[in-house]
C-alpha positions in Angstrom: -17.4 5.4 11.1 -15.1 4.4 8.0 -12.6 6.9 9.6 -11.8 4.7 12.6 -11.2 1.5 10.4 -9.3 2.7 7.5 -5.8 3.8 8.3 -3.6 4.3 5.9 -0.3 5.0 8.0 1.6 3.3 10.9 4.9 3.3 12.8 6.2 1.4 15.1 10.1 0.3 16.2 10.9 -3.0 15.1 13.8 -5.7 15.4 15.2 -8.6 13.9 16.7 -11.5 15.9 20.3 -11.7 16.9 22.2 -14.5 15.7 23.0 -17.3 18.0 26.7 -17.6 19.5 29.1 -20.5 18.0 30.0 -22.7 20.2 33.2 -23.9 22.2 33.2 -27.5 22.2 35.6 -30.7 21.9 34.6 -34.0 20.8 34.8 -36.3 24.0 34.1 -40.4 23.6 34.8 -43.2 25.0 37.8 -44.1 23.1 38.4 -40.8 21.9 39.5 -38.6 25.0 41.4 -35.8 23.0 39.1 -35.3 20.1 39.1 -32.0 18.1 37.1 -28.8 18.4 33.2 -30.0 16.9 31.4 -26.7 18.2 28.3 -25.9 16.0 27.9 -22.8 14.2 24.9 -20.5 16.0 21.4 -20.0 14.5 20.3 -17.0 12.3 18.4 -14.4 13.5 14.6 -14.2 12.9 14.1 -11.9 9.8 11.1 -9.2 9.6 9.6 -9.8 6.5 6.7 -7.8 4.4 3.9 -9.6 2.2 1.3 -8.6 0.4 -2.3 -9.5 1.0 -4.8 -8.8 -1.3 -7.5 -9.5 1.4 -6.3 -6.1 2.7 -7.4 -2.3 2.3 -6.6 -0.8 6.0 -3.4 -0.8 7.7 -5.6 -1.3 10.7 -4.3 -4.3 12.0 -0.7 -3.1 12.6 -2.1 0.5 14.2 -1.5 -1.0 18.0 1.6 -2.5 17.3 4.2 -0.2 18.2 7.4 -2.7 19.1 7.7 -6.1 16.3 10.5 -8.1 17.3 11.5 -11.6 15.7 13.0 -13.9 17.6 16.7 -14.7 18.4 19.1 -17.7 16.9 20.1 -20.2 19.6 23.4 -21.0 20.0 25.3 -23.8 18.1 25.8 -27.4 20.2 28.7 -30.0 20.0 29.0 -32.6 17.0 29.0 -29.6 14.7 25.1 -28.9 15.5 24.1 -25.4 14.1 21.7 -23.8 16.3 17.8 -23.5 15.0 17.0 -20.2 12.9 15.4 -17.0 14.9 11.4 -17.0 14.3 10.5 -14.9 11.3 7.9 -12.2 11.8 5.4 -11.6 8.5 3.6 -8.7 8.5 0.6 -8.9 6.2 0.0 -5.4 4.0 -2.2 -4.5 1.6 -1.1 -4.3 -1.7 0.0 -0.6 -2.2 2.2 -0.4 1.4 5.3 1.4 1.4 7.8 1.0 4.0 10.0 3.7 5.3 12.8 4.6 7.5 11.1 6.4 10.1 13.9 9.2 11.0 15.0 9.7 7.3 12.0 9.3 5.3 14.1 6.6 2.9 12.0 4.1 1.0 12.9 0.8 2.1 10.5 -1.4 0.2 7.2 -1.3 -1.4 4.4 -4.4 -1.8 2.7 -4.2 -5.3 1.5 -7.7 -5.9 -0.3 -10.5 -4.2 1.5 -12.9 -2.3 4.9 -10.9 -3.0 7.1 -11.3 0.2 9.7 -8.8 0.7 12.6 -8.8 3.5 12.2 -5.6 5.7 15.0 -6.1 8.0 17.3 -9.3 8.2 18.2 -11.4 11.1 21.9 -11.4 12.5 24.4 -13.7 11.1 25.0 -16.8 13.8 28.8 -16.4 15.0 31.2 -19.8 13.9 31.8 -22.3 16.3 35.4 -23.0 17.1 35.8 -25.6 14.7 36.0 -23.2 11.9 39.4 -22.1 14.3 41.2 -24.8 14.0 44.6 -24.5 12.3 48.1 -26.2 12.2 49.5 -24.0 15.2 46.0 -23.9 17.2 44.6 -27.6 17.6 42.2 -26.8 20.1 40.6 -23.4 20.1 38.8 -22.4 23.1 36.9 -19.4 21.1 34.2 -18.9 19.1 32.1 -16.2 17.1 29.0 -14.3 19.3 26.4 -14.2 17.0 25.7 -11.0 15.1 22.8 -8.2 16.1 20.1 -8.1 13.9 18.9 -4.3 12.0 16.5 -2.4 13.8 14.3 0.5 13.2 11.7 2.8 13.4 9.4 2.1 10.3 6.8 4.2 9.1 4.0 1.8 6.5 2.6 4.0 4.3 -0.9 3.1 2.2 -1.6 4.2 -1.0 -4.5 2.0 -2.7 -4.0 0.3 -5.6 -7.1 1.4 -8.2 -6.9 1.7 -12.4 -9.8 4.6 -11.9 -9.9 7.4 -9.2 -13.5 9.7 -8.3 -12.1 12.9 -7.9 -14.7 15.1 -6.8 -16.3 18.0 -4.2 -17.6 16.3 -1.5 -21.6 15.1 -2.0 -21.0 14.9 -5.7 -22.2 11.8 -6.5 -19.1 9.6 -6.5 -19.9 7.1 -3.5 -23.6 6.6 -5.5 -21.5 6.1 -8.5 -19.1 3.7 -7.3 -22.1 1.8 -5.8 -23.8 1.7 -9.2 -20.9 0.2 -11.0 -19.5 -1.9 -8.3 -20.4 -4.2 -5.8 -19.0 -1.5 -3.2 -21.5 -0.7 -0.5 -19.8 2.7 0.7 -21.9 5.2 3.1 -24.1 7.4 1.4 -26.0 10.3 2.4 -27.0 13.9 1.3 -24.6 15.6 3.1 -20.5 16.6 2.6 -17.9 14.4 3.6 -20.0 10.9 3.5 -16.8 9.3 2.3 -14.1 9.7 5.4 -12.3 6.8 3.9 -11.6 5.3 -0.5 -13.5 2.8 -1.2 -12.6 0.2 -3.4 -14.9 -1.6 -5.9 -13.9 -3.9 -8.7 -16.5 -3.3 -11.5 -17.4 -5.9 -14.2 -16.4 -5.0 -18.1 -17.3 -7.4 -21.0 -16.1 -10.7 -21.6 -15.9 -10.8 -17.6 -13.1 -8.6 -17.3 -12.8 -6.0 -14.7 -11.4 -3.0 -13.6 -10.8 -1.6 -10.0 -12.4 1.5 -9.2 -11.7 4.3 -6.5 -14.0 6.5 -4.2 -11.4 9.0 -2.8 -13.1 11.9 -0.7 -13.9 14.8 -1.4 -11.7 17.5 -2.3 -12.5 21.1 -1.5 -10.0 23.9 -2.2 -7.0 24.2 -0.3 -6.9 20.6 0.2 -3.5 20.3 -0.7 -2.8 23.3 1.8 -4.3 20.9 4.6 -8.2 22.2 4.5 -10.8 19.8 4.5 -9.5 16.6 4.8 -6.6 18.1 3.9 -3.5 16.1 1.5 -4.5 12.7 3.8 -5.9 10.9 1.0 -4.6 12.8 -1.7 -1.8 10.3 -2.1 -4.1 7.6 -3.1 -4.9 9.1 -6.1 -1.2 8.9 -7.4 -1.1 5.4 -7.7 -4.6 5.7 -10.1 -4.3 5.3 -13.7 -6.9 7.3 -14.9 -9.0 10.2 -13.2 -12.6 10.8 -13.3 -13.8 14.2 -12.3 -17.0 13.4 -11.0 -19.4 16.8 -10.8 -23.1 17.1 -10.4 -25.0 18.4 -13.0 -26.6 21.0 -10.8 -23.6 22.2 -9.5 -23.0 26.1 -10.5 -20.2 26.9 -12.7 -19.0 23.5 -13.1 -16.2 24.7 -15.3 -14.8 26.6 -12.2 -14.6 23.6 -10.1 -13.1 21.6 -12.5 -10.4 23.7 -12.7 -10.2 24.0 -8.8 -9.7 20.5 -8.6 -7.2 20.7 -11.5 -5.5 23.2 -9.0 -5.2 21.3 -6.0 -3.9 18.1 -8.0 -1.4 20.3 -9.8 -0.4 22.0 -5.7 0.0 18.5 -4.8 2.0 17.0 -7.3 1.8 17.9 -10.9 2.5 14.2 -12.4 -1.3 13.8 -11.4 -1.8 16.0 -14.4 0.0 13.8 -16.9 -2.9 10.6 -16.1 -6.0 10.0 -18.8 -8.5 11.9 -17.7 -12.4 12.4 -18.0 -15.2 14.3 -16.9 -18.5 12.8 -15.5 -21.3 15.1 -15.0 -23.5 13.2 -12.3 -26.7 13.4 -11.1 -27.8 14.4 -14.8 -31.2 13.0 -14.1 -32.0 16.7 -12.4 -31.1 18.1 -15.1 -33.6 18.5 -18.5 -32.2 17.6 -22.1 -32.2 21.8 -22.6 -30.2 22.3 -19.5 -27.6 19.9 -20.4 -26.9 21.1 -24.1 -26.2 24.5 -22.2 -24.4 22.9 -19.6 -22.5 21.4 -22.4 -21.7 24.5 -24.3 -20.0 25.9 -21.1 -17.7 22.9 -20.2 -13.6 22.9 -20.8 -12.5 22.2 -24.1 -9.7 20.3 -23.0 -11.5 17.2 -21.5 -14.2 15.0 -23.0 -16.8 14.8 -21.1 -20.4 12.4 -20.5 -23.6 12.7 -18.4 -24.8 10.1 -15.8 -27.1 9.0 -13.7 -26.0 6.4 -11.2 -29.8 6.5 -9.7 -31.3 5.9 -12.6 -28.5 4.1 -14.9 -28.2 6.6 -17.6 -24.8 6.7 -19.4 -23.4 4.1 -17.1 -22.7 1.2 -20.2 -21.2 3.9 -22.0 -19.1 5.9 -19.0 -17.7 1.6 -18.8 -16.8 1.8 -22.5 -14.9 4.9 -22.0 -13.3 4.3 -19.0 -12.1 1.0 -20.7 -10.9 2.7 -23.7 -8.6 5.3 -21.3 -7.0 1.8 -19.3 -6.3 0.7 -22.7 -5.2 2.9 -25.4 -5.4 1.2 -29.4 -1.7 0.7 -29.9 -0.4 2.1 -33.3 2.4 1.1 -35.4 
């Protein structure tokens, strides 16, 4: 099942290195019996460090790792030798991860674009070796810095996909067929509620070969944001969306009602939803004669424009791209 493979939320206790000790050393040749203090500074610790894969859509990979640790500096050596740097650790993310402190809830960092590496926790500093303690009144110390701990934590990732367009929807309503239809997506599809136990992603081609990223969240029922159904879980995912489809069948009854219980449960959840372009698709219109959908028409919201598709058949799918393309970008005016 999608369930099992997409997870969208980890934590685990992780550690950077410790830096490695200076060290206590006198230079000691053949000629030179009595030379000065030459210890090496130590090694920094290993950092933990965050990057961004695009590759990525599941936190899976991290779900069994529950202690990361990097590795420690090594200690600094005579002749002034520093000691070799504390492995980093990279964590590959998907674009969209949000790392937090697990006991406080702070953000810590976020990964937004491709390739973008971002320091989680840094290594400790490696302490100085007794030459750095040499002085007019102490010729020969016989101390040196230990190396400093490196930060630890409990850290909670967090997922929230990275779409321009979010399917918001009642489960079975046609959205996982849609985003099929436009996309190369092949998510599970069936007559039933709750095929989609995990967003799909598809990136759907425009004109002129651009593209824009579409989102199959699942279904919302009402009370999702109270926890029914599959509850708030995914509900996130839709905030980082920059425009909303309402995706409702054409058979569905009052479809006015449900638009505004999905208005509802956005709003419970967090009212900034509210504030993205929106638009209404009325699916599955190929059930529906040309008489049924003037009347479904008359009996739509006022306060969203609206269009009939088919993703079966592929009516209204060139013009529900225009649209959308339209609501990503805006005409600028002066």
């Amino acid at each position: 099942m999608a369930s099992t493979n997409f997870i969208d939320e980890v934590k685990f206790y992780a550690r950077a290195g410790q830096g490695g000790a200076g060290a206590v050393h006198f230079r000691r040749e053949k000629f030179v019996p009595k030379g000065g203090p030459d210890g090496g500074d130590g090694g920094r610790g290993g950092h933990i460090i965050l990057k961004g894969n695009p590759q990525l859509s599941t936190l899976l990979h991290l779900k069994h790792k529950k202690h990361i640790v990097a590795g420690d500096g090594m200690p600094g050596e005579g002749g002034c030798r520093t000691g070799a740097t504390g492995s980093d650790v990279v964590l590959e993310v998907p674009l969209g991860t949000i790392a937090k402190d697990a006991d406080t809830d702070q953000v810590l960092v976020e990964i937004t674009q491709a390739e973008e590496q971002v320091l989680l926790l840094s290594g400790g500093r490696g302490g100085r070796g007794n030459v750095h303690f040499k002085s007019a009144t102490q010729q020969a110390p016989h101390y040196a810095q230990p190396g400093e701990s490196g930060a630890e934590s409990w850290i909670k990732l967090t997922l929230k996909l990275l779409a321009d367009v979010g399917l918001v929807g009642l489960p079975n309503a046609g959205k996982s067929t849609l985003l099929a239809a436009l996309s190369a997506a092949k998510p599970k599809i069936a007559d039933y509620p709750f095929t989609t136990l995990a967003p799909n992603l598809g990136v759907v081609p425009y004109r002129e070969g651009q593209s824009f990223v579409l989102a199959d969240i699942p279904g919302i029922v009402k009370e999702a944001a109270a926890g029914k159904g599959l509850g708030i879980r995914f509900l996130r995912h839709i905030e980082r969306n920059a425009v909303l489809l309402f995706v409702i069948a054409a058979d569905t009854p009052a479809i006015s009602q449900v638009y505004a219980m999905l208005i509802q449960e956005l709003q419970a959840y967090s009212p900034e939803l509210l504030d993205k372009p929106r638009l209404l698709v009325i699916s599955k219109s190929d059930l529906v004669d040309a008489k049924s959908q003037a009347k479904i028409t008359q009996a739509l919201p006022q306060d969203i424009a609206h269009t009939f598709i088919s993703a079966v058949t592929g009516q209204g799918l060139a013009l529900l791209k225009d649209k959308i393309w339209q609501l990503l970008h805006p005409p600028l005016y002066s």
